[in-house]
C-alpha positions in Angstrom: 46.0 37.6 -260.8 44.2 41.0 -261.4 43.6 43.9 -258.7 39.9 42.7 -258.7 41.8 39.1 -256.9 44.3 40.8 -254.5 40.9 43.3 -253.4 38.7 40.1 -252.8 42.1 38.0 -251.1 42.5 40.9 -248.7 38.6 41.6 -247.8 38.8 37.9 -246.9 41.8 38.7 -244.8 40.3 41.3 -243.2 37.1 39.0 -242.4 39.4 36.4 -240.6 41.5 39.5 -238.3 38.0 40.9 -237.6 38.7 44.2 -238.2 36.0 44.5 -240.4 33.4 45.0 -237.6 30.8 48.0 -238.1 31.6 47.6 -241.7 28.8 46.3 -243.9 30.4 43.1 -245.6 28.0 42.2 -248.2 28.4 46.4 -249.4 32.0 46.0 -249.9 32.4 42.8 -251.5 28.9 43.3 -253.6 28.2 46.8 -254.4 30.9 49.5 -255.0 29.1 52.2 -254.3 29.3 52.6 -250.6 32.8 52.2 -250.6 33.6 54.7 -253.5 31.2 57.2 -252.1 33.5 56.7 -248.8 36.7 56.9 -250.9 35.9 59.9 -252.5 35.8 61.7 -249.3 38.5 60.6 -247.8 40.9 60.8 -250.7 42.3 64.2 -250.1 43.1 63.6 -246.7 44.2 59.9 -247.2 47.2 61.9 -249.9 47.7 64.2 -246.8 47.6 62.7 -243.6 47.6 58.3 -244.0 50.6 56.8 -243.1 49.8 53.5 -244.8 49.0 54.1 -249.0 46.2 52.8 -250.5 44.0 52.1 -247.6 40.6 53.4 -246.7 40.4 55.9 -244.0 37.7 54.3 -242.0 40.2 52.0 -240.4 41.8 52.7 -237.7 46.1 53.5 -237.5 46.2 50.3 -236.2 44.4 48.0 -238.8 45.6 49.6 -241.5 49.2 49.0 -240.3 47.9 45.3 -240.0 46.4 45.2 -243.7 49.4 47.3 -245.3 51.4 44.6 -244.2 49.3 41.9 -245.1 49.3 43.5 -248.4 53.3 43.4 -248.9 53.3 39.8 -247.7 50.7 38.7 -250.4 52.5 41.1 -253.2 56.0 39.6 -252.5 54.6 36.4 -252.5 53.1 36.6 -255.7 56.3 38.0 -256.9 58.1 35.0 -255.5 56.1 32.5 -256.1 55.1 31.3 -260.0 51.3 32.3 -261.2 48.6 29.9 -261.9 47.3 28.7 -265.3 44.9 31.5 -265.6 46.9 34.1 -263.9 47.6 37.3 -266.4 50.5 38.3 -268.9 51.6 41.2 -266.2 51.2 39.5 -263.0 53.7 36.7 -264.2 55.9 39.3 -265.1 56.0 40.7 -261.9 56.3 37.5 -260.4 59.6 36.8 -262.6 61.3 40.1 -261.0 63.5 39.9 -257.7 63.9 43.6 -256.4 67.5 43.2 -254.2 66.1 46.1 -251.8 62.9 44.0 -250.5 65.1 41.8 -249.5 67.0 44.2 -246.8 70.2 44.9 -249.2 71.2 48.5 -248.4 71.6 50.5 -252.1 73.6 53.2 -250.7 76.5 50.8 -249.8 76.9 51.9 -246.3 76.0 48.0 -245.0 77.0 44.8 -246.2 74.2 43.8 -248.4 76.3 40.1 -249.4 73.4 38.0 -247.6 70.3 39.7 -249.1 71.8 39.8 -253.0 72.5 36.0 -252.4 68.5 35.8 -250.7 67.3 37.5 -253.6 69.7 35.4 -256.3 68.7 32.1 -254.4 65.1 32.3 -254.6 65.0 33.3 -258.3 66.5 30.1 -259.0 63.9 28.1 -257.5 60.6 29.6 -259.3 59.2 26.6 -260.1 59.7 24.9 -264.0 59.2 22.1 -265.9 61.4 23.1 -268.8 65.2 23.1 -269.8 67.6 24.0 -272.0 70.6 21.6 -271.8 69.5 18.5 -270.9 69.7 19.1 -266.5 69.7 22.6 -266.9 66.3 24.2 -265.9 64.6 27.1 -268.1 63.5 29.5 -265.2 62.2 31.4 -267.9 63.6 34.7 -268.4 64.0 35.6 -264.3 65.6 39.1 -263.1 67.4 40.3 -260.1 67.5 44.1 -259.9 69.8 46.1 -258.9 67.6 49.0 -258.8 70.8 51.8 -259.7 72.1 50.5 -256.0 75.9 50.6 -255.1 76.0 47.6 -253.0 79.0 46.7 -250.4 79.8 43.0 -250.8 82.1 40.6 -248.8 81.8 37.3 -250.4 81.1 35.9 -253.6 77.5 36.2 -255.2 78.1 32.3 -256.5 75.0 31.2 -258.5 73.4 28.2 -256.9 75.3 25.0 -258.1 72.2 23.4 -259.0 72.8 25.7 -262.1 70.1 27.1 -264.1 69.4 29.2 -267.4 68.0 32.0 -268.8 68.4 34.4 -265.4 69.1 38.5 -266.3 71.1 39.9 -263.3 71.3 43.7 -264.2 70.9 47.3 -263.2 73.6 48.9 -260.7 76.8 48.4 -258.5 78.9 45.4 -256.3 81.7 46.8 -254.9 84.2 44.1 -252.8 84.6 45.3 -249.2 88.0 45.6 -247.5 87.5 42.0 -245.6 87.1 40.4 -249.4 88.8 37.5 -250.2 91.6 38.2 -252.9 91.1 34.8 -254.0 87.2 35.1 -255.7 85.4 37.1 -257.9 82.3 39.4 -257.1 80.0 37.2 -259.7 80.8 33.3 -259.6 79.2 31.2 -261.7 80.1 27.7 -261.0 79.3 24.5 -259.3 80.7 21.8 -257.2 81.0 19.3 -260.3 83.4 22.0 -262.2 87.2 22.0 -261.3 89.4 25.3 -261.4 92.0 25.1 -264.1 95.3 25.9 -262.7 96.4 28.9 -264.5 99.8 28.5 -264.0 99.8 25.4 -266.6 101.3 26.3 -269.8 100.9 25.2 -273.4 100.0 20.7 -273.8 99.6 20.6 -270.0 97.1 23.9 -269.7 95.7 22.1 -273.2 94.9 18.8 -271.4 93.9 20.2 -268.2 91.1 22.5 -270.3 90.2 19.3 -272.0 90.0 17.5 -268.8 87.2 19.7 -267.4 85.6 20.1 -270.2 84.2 16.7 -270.0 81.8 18.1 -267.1 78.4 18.7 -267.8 77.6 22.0 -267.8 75.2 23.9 -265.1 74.9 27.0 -266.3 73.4 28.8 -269.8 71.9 32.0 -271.2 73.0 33.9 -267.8 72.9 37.3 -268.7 74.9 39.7 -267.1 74.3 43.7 -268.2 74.6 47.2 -266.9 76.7 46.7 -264.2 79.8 48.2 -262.5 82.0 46.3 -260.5 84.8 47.4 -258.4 87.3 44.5 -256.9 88.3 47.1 -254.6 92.2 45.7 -255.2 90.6 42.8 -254.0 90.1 39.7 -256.4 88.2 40.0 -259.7 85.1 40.5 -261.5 83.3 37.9 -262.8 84.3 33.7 -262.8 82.2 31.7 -265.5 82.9 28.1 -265.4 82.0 25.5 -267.5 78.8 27.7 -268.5 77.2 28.0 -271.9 76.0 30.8 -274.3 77.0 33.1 -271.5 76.4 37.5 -272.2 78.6 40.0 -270.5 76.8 43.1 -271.7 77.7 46.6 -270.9 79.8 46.1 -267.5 82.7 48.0 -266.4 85.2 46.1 -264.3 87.9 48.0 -262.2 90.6 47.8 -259.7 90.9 43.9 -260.1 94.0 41.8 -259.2 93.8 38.7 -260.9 91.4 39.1 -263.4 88.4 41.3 -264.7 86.7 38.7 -266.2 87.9 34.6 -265.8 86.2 32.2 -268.6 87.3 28.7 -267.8 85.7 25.8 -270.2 82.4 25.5 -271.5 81.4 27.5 -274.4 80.3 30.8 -276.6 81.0 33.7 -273.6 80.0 36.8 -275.2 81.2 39.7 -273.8 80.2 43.1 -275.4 80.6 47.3 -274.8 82.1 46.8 -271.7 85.1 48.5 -270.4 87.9 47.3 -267.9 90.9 48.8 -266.3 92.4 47.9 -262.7 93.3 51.7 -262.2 90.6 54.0 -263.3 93.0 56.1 -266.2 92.2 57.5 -269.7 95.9 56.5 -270.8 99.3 58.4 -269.8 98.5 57.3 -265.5 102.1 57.5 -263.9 101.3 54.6 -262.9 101.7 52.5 -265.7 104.3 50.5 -265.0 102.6 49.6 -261.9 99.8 48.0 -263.7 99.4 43.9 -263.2 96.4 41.7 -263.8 94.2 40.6 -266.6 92.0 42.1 -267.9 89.8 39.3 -269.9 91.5 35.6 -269.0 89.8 33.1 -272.1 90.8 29.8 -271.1 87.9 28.0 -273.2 86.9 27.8 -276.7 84.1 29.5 -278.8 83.9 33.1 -277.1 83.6 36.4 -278.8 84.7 40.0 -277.4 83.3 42.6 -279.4 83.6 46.5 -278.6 85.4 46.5 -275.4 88.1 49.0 -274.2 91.0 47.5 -272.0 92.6 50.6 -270.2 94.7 49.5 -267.9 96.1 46.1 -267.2 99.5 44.3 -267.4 97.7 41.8 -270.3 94.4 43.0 -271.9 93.4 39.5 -273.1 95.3 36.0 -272.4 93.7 33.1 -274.1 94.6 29.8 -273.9 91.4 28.1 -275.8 90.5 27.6 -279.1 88.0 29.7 -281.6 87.6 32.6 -280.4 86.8 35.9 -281.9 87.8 39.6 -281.1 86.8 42.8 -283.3 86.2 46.5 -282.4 88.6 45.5 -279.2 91.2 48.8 -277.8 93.7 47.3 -275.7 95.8 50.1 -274.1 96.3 48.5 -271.0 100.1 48.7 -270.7 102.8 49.7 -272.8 104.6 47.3 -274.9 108.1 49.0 -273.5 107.1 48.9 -270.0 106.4 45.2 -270.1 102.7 44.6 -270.9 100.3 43.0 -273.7 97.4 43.6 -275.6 96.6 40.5 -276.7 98.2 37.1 -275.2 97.7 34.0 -277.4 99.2 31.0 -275.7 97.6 27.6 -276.9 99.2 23.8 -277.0 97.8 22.8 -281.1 95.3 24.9 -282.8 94.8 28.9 -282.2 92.2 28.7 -284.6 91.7 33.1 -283.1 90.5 35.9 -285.1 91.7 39.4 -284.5 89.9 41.6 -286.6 89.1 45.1 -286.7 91.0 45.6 -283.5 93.3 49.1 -281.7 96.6 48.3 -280.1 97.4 51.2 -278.9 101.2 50.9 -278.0 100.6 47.2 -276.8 101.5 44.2 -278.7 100.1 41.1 -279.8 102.1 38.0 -278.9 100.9 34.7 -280.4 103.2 31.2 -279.5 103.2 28.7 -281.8 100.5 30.0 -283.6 98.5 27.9 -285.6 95.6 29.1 -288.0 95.5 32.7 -286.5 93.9 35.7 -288.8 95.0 39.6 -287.8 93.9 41.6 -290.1 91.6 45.3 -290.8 93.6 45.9 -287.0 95.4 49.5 -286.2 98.7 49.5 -284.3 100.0 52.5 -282.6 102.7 53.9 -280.9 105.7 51.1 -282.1 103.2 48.4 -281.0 104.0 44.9 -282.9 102.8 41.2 -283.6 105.4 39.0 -282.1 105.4 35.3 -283.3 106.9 33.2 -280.4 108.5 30.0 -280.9 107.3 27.3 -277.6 106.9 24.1 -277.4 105.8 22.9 -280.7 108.4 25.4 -282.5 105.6 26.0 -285.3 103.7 28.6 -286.9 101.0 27.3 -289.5 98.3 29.3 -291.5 99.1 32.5 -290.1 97.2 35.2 -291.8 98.5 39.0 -291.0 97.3 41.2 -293.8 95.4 44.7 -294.3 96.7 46.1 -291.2 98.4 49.9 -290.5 100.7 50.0 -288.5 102.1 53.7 -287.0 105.4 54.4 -285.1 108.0 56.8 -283.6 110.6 56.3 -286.2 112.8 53.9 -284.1 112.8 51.1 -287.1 110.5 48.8 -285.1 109.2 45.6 -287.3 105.5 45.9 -287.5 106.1 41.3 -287.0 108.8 39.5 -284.7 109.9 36.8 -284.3 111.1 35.4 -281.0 113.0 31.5 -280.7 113.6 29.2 -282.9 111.2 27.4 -285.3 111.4 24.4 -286.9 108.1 24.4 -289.0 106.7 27.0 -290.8 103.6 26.9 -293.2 100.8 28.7 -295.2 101.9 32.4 -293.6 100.8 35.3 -295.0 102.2 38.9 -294.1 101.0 41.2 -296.6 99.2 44.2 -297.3 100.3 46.3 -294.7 100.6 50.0 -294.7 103.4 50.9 -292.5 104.7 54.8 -291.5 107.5 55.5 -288.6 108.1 51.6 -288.2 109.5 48.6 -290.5 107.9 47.0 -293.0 108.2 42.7 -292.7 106.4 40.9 -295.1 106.2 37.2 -296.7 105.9 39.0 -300.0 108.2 41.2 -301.8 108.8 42.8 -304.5 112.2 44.9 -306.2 113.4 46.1 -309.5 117.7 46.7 -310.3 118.8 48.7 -313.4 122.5 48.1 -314.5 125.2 47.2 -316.9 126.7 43.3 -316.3 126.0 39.9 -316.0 125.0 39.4 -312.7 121.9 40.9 -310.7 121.5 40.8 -307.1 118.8 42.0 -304.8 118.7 41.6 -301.1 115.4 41.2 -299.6 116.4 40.7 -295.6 115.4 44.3 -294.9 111.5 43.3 -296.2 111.0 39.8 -295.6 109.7 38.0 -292.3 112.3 34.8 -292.5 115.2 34.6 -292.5 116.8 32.9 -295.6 113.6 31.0 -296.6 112.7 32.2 -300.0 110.4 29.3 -301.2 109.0 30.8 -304.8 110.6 33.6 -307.2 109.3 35.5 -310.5 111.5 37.2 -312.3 111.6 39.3 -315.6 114.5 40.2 -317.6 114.2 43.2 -319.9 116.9 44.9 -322.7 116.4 47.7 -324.7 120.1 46.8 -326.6 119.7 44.4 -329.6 121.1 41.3 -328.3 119.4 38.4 -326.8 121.1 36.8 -324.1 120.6 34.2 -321.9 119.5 34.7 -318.3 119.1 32.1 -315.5 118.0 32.5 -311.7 121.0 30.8 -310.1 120.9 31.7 -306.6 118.2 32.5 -303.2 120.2 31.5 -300.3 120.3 34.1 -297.6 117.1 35.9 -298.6 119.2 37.3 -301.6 118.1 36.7 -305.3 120.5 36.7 -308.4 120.2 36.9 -311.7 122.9 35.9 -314.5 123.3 36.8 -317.8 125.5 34.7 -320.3 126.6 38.2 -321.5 127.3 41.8 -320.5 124.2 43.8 -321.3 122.1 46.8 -320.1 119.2 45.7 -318.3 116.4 45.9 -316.0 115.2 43.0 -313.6 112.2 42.9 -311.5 112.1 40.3 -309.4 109.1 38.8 -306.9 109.9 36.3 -303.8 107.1 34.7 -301.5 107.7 32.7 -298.6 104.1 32.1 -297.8 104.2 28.7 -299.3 107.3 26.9 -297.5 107.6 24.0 -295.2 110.7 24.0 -293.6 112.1 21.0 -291.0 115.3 20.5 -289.5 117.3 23.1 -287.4 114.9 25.4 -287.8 114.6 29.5 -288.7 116.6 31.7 -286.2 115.2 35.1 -285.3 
């Protein structure tokens, strides 16, 4: 609907409150001349001296009060409302956006403005649509809620509406948790009253079936974007909840002074979350009160999700996960120290990692993976001692582990760039190779040393280089003499990580040998760390 429609709509609202009288009506609505002429002198002293806008001087205070807000009315209705057939391109865009402020939400964050952000969330999700996405979820069609660049005081959760929805932008400023907020939510909570919590205190096959469990509810929620905001859990609860949701985009928040969690992903599928930055104490690293630190920064406890260019500053974990596919790059986790407790990034799964580190910064915080099965490091930076620890659990497995092309920089102290922790009674398809290591120690599946001497026997120890313990699975050798004999040479022993080389005479030699252990399968009592 044009400004021509809203001009005619309001002259007919101004026929029915009779305040119109004196005022020929057939002029105004037929001829434009009158009323321009009229218009013209009035418009320096309407910019001067009108307390209404954009209404003509002829009318008294009074009316135009009257028609001013009969004007707003019709606007925000419009806005609310969804346009008719031949309504234009920019009047259903202005109908699609939900300005928090009109409805009484207070952007300088003196007031509570919890009730008005809901008012404002609530009606966006029931503009009127005949279309979905998922099959029950309903297209609203590209729907925003500004923020306007408001800092808004909040004391309950802004839950979505559990009748669920998609394709909803909620952008553009600041929540901040009031003192009274309960430590138990999040700011943003998306979730309805068909999705169950996952107890977060399951661990390994249980947490497994539990995730599996819910994920058998259909979900309400998809393409809800989330972007530019701040939020501050005032040492409160956390950021944002996402339940059971799908294709869900975190874009460009900044998350602080959480307890649990800065951002909770339970279920459902393919969270992004991109160029945001977390931290439960505002810090640019060295705070003195690191060791203080507790929280999560990003809990994954789902499958599919991607975190790509986000900073963790300060946390006791950066990211847990505890579902299936996902995929981290460009991610700087310096959340804790290593030394004073924390993690960078937490990989505990019952069966399959089946995560992707790649490209990431651990800046002195480790990544600990248990029982990790398919799980790729690699193109990753480790500083300050930090390390990949390999933790046996309840499986007591690790299967196609990939930790290659990685640097790794230390203090000198003869840290192991990998660990292992428990006992393991499988191990298969690992690869640690291609590492560049300076002021820590080098572990590897691969290895490779050359002896020089006079004798019949050879013997090169490879426990300072290699990952396991006495589990040498393939050896090369080569067996070179410069003397004019030709003796015989055998591999006779690998036990113990150690490699020797017998000669059915004395002779000056030189033996280079290479050992892999990236092709063993080992069961029975298991590798000791």
């Amino acid at each position: 609907m044009g400004a021509l429609g809203i001009n005619s709509i309001l002259a007919v609202l101004m026929l029915f409150l009779g305040i119109l009288s004196g005022v020929d009506s057939h002029r105004t609505l037929g001829s434009s001349k009158p009323l321009a002429h009229m218009n013209m002198k009035s418009r320096s002293l309407e910019s001067r001296d009108s307390p209404v806008a954009n209404v003509p001087k002829y009318l008294n205070r009074e009316d135009a009060q009257r028609i001013s807000f009969a004007r707003w009315k019709l606007t925000r209705s419009l806005a609310a409302e969804p346009q008719t057939d031949n309504a234009t391109v920019e009047s259903q865009s202005q109908g699609r956006l939900f300005y928090v402020t009109n409805y009484g939400a207070d952007p300088t964050g003196a007031r509570d403005s919890t009730r008005a952000i809901l008012a404002a969330i609530n009606e966006s999700f029931n503009v009127a649509t005949s279309e979905e996405t998922m099959a029950g979820v309903r297209n609203f069609g590209g729907v925003e809620i500004h923020l306007e660049g408001g800092n808004y005081l909040i004391s309950k959760p802004l839950r979505l509406p559990g009748s669920g929805g998609a394709n909803v932008l909620i952008h553009g400023g600041t929540l901040r948790a009031s003192e009274n907020f309960p430590t138990d939510r999040y700011l943003i909570e998306l979730w309805s009253s068909n999705n169950a919590k996952v107890d977060t205190s399951l661990h390994g096959d249980e947490l497994t079936a539990a995730m599996n469990n819910n994920a058998q509810n259909t979900a309400s929620y998809e393409d809800i974007t989330l972007r530019d905001l701040m939020l501050d859990a005032n040492f409160r609860g956390g950021g944002i909840l996402v339940i059971n949701s799908l294709r869900i985009n975190i874009d460009n928040c900044y998350v602080s002074h959480f307890m649990s969690s800065g951002i909770m992903v339970q279920g459902g599928h393919e969270t992004y979350i991109r160029n945001s930055f977390l931290g439960q104490r505002i810090t640019a690293g060295g705070s003195p009160d690191e060791k203080k630190f507790s929280g999560v920064g990003i809990s994954l406890m789902g499958n599919d999700n991607a975190v790509t260019d986000v900073v963790i500053f300060s946390a006791a974990v950066g990211i847990e996960v505890s579902g299936q596919a996902n995929i981290f790059t460009g991610v700087h986790c310096y959340n804790k120290a290593t030394g004073f407790g924390g993690v960078g990034i937490k990989l505990q799964l019952g069966g399959l990692t089946q995560t992707r580190i790649i490209g990431c910064y651990m800046d002195y915080t480790a990544i600990v993976a248990e029982d990790p099965v398919q799980l790729d490091i690699t193109n990753s930076f480790f500083l300050g001692d930090a390390t990949i620890v390999l933790k046996s659990s309840q499986r007591k497995i690790i299967s196609g582990v990939n930790i290659v092309d990685n640097m790794f920089s230390g203090s000198q102290k003869g840290v192991d760039i990998v660990q292992l922790v428990g006992r393991f009674e499988s191990i298969d398809q690992t690869v640690v190779d291609r590492n560049n290591v300076r002021g820590m120690a080098l572990k590897s599946t691969v290895a490779r040393a050359t002896v020089q001497g006079k004798g019949t026997k050879w013997v090169l120890d490879f426990n300072p280089v290699l990952l396991f313990p006495n589990l040498i699975q393939h050896v090369q050798y080569s067996f070179y003499t410069s003397d004019a004999s030709f003796p015989r040479h055998a591999l006779r022993n690998v036990s113990h990580n150690k490699v020797v080389i017998e000669a059915d005479a004395q002779v000056s030699a030189t033996v280079a040998v290479q050992v892999d252990q990236s092709a063993t399968f080992v069961q029975g009592d298991g590798i000791y760390s």
